[in-house]
C-alpha positions as CSV (number, residue, x, y, z in Angstrom):
1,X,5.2,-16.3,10.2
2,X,2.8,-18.7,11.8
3,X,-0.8,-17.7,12.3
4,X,-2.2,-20.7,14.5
5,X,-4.0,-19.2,17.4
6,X,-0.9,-19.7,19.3
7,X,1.2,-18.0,17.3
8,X,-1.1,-14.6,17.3
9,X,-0.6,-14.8,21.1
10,X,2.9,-15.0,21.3
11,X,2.4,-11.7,19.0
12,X,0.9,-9.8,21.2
13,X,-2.3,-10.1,18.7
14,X,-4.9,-11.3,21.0
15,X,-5.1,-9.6,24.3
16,X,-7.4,-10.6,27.1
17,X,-9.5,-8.1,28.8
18,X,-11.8,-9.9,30.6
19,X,-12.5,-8.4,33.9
20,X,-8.9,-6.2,33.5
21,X,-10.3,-2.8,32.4
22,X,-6.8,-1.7,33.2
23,X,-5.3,-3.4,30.6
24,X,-6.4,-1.3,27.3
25,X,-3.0,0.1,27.8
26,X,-1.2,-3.4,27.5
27,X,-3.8,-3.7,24.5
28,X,-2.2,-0.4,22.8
29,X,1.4,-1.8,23.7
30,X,0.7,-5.2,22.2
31,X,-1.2,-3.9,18.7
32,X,2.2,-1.9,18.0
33,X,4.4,-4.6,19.2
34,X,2.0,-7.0,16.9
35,X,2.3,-4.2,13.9
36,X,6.0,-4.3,14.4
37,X,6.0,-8.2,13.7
38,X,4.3,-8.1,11.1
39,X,5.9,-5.0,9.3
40,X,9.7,-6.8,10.3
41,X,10.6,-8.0,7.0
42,X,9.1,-4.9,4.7
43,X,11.2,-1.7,5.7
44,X,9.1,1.5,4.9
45,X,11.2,4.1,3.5
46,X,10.9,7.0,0.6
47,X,10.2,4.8,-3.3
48,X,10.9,6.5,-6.4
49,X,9.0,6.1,-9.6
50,X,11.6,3.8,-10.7
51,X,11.3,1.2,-8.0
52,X,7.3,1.8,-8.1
53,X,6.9,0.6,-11.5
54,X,9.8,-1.7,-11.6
55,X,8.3,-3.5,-8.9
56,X,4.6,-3.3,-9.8
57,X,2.5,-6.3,-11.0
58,X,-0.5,-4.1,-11.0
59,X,-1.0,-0.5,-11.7
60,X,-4.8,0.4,-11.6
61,X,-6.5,4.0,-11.2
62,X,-9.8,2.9,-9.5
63,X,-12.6,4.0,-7.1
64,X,-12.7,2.1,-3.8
65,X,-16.2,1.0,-3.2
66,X,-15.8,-1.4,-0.3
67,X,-13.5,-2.0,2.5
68,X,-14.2,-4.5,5.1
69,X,-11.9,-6.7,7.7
70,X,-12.0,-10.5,8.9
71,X,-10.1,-13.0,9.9
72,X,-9.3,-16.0,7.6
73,X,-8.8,-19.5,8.7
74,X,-5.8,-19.8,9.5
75,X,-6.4,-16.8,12.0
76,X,-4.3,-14.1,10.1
77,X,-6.2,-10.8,10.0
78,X,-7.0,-8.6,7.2
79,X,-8.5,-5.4,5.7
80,X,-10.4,-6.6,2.1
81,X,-10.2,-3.9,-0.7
82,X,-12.8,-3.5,-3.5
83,X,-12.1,-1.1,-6.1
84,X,-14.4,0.0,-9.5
85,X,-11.4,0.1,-12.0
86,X,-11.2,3.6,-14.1
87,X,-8.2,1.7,-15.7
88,X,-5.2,-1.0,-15.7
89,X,-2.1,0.9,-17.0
90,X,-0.4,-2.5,-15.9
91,X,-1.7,-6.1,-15.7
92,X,-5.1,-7.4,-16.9
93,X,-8.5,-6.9,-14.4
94,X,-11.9,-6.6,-15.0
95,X,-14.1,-4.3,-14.1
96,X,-13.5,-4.2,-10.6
97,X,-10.9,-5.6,-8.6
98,X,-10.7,-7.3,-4.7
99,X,-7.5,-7.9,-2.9
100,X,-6.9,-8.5,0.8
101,X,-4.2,-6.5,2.8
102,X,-2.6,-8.0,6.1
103,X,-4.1,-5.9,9.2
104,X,-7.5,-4.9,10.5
105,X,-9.2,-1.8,10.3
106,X,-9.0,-2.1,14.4
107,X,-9.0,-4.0,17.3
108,X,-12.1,-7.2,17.4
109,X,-13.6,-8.5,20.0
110,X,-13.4,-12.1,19.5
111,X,-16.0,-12.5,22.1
112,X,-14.3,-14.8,24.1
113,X,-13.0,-11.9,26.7
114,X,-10.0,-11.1,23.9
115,X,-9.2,-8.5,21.6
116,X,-7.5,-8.9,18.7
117,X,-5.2,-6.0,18.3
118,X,-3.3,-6.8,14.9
119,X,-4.9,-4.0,12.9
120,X,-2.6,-2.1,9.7
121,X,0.8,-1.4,10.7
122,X,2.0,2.1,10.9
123,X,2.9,3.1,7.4
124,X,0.9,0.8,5.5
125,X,-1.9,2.1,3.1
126,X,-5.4,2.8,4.5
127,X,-8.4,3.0,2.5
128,X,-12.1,4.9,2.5
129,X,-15.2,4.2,0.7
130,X,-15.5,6.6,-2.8
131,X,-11.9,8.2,-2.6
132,X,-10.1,8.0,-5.8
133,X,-7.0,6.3,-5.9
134,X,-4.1,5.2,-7.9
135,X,-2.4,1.7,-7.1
136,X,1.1,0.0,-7.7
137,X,0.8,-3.2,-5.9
138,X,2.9,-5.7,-5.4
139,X,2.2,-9.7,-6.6
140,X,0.2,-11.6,-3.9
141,X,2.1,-13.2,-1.1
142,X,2.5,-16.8,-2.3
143,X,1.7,-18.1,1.1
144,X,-1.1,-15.8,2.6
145,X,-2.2,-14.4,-1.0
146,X,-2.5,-11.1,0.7
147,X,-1.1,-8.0,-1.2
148,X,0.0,-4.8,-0.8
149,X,0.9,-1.3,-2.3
150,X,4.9,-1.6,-3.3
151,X,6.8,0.8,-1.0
152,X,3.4,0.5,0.9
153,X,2.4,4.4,2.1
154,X,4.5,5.1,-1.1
155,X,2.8,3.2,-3.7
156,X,-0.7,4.4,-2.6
157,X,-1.9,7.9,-4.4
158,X,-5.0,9.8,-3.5
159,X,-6.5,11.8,-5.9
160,X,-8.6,15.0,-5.1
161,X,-9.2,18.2,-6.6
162,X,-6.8,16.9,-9.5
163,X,-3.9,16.3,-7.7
164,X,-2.2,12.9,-6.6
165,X,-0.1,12.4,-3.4
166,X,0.7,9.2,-1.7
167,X,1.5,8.7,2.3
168,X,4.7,10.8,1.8
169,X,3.5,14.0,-0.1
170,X,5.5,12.7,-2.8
171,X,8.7,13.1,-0.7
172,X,11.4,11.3,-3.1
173,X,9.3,10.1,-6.0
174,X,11.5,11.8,-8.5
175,X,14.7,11.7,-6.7
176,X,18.1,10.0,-7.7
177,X,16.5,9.2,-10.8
178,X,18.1,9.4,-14.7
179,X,16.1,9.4,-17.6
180,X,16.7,9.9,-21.6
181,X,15.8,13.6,-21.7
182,X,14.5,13.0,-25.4
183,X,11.6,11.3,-23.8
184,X,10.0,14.1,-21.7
185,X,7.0,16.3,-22.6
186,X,7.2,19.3,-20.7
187,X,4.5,18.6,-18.9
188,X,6.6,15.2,-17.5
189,X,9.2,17.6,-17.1
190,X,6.7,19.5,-14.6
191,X,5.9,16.3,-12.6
192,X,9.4,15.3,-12.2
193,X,10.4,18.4,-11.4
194,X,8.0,18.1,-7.8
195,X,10.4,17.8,-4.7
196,X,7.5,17.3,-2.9
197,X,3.4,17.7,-2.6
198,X,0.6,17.0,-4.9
199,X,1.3,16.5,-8.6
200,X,-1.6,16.5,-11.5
201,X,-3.0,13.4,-11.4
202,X,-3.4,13.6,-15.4
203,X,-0.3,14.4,-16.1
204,X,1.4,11.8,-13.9
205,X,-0.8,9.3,-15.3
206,X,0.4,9.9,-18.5
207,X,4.0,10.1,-17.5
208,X,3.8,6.4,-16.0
209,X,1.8,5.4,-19.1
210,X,5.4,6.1,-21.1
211,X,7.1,4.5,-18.8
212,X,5.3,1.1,-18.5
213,X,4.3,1.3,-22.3
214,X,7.5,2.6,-23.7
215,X,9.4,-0.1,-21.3
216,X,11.6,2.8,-20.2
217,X,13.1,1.1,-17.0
218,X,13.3,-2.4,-18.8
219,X,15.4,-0.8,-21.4
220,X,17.6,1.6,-19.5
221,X,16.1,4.7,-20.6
222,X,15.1,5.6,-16.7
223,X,16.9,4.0,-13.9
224,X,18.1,5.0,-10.7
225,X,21.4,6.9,-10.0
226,X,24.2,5.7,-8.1
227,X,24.1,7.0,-4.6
């Protein structure tokens, strides 16, 4: 996807309202058209545990201390993430880590009489100052070196009053999903047994712990059922 100046305005991202107070419809219309663009080649739909971690570069259990927007230099919008890292279940950081997801936290005046409406598509992961969170993100974009929660809403869990729950309530986390029986505490047995809502955030933590540790999905032990 091009992001020239040109580009963003054949997405619908940068809307004119100059003298058209009318037109904040057309600037609603255009941000979802814009978010649609973007989202085009990621479908959202439910992630299980197995295609979380299989697909993870990162796993980090963090606090999010910043969150700010911009727009780079070659005009593509974006929402920058810092985190204070608790800990890295997968993939080497330091103490804190800063990535940058496509999207802004909403529409910017460019001060020019336009407003750029390309703010985080529908489905995507949001993000507050001092919530707790659990990440599985995906590797940086090679081209943009933006990055994102895999399964985005799904690979993003909250964590409050000991309980984790990502964009879905959890909805088929631990669905269609076979695993070595040998391996499960009971308290993984509790987790996995969730349909849907908050699990402990403990006790998932440790679950996923076995999994990337043990290299459970890498050697067959849990994988997805045929369905």
């Amino acid at each position: 996807m091009r992001t020239d100046k040109n580009s963003l305005n054949a997405l619908g991202g940068l809307v004119s309202i100059a003298n058209h107070p009318r037109r904040w419809a057309a600037v609603a219309l255009c941000g979802a058209l814009a978010c649609g663009t973007a989202a085009a080649t990621v479908q959202p739909r439910q992630s299980n545990i197995v295609e979380l971690v299989s697909k993870s570069e990162l796993i980090i259990r963090g606090t999010v201390t910043s969150v700010s927007d911009g727009i780079d230099a070659r005009g593509l919008p974006y929402t920058e993430v810092t985190l204070r890292v608790a800990e890295a279940i997968r993939g080497e950081v330091g103490a804190t880590y800063t990535f940058r997801q496509f999207g802004l936290i909403r529409p910017r005046d460019m001060g020019d009489g336009r407003l750029n409406v390309m703010v985080t598509p529908a489905d995507w992961p949001t993000y507050q100052k001092g919530e707790s969170t659990i990440l599985f993100l995906n590797r940086h974009a090679k081209w943009t070196g933006l990055q994102t929660t895999v399964g985005l809403g799904h690979g993003k869990f909250n964590v409050a009053l000991a309980g984790a729950a990502n964009h879905a309530n959890n909805a088929g986390l631990f669905e269609h999903i076979a695993v070595d029986s040998g391996l499960l505490a009971e308290s993984d047995r509790r987790v996995m047994n969730t349909q849907k809502g908050a699990v402990n955030a403990e006790a998932f933590l440790r679950l996923v712990r076995k999994i990337v540790d043990g290299r459970w999905i890498e050697q067959g032990s849990m994988r997805n059922e045929q369905h």
